[in-house]
N, C-alpha and C positions, 0 to 999 in steps of 0.2 A: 197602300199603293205608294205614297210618297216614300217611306223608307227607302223602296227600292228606286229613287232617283237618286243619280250623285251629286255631289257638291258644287259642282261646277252650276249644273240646272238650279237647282236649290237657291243658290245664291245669285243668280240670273231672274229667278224668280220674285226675290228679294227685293231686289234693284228696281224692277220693274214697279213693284208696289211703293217702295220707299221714293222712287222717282214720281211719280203720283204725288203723293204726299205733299212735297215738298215745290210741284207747283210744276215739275218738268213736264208733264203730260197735260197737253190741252183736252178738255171734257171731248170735243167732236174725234177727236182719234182712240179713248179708250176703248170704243168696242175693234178695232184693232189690234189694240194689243191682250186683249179677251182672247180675241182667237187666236195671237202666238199663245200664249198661255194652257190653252187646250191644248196646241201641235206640242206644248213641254210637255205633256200628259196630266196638268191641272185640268180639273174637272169639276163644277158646282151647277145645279140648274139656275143660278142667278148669272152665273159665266158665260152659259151658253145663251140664255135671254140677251145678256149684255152684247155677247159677242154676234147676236142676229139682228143687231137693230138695222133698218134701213141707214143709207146715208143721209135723206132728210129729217128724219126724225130721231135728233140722238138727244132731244131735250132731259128723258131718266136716266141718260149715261151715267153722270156723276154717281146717284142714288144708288143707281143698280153697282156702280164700281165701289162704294164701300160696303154694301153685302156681300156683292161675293168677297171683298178679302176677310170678311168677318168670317163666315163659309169655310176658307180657305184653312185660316188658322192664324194669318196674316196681321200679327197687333200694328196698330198704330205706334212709333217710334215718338222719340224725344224729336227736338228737333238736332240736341248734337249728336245722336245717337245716329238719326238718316245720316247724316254729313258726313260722320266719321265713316259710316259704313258704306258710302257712293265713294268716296274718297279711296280705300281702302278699294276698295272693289272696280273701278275706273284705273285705277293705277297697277292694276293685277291685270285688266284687259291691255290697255296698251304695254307692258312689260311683256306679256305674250302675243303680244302682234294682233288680238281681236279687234281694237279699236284703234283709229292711226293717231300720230303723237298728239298734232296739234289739237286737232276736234277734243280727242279726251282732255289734252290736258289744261284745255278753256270750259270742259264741262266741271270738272276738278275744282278750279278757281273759283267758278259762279256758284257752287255749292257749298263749299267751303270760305269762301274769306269774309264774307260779310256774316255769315250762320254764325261762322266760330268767332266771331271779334278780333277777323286778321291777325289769323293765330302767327307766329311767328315762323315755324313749319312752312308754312307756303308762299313767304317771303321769294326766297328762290323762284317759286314757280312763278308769280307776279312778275320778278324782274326778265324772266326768260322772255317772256310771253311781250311782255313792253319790247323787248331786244327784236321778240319775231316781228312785233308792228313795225320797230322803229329803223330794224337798219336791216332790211331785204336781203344783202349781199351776203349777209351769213347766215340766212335759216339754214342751211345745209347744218353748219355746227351745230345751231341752237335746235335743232332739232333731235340731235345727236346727245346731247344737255337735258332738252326736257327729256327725252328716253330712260335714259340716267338717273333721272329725277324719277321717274314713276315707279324703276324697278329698286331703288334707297327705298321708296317710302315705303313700298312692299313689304321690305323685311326691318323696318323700323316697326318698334313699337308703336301704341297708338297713346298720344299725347292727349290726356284732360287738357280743356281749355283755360286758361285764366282769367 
């Protein structure tokens, strides 16, 4: 069944486990994202358990959320291995318009520059991002900048950490 999903779901699907991982997902919303996960055509009976829990009782969320990715097929990553791959993947949705600049490219940051040890690479996106806090009157450019940013790193290679 999965063969026949494309890449784009696949890697949505990815994101979603790796975003998990790595802390983005609070326990009381994963049976939420359980159920997008079914509507992608993912399917485990630990999924569907997870994804019918009441809203007051989500206390086996967590438990139930790493069987099913076990279930799934879904390894637990490195930790630069998530980051490069949210990264990477964040910067491919905002370059195609799914995700708007600023949101993505502060989820970008918060994933990437402390994980990676303030790679060098996202230097740029730091400075942009300080520019949107710091001086209002030109988010229109810097918005214009980080876009710029997300669709370089797209087709940049992907840089080992140092």
């Amino acid at each position: 069944m999965f063969s026949l999903m494309d890449s784009r779901t696949k890697d949505r699907a990815r994101s979603i486990f790796t975003s998990g991982q790595v802390g983005l997902i609070p326990p009381h919303e994963l049976p939420d994202v359980a159920t997008e996960l079914l509507v992608m055509g993912y399917d485990s009976p630990t999924l569907r358990e997870l994804a019918g829990l009441p809203p007051g009782d989500r206390s086996d969320a967590a438990e139930l959320w790493e069987a099913a990715r076990e279930e799934l097929g879904f390894r637990p990553e490195t930790d630069e291995e998530a980051a490069r791959f949210l990264l990477r993947h964040w910067a491919q949705e905002i370059a195609e318009g799914r995700l708007e600049v600023v949101p993505g490219s502060r989820r970008m940051l918060r994933v990437g520059w402390f994980p990676l040890d303030q790679p060098e690479e996202l230097v740029p996106l730091l400075n942009l991002l300080d520019d949107w806090d710091e001086i209002p009157r030109f988010r229109e450019r810097i918005a214009s900048e980080l876009l710029v940013f997300a669709q370089d790193y797209v087709h940049e290679r992907p840089r080992p950490s140092s």
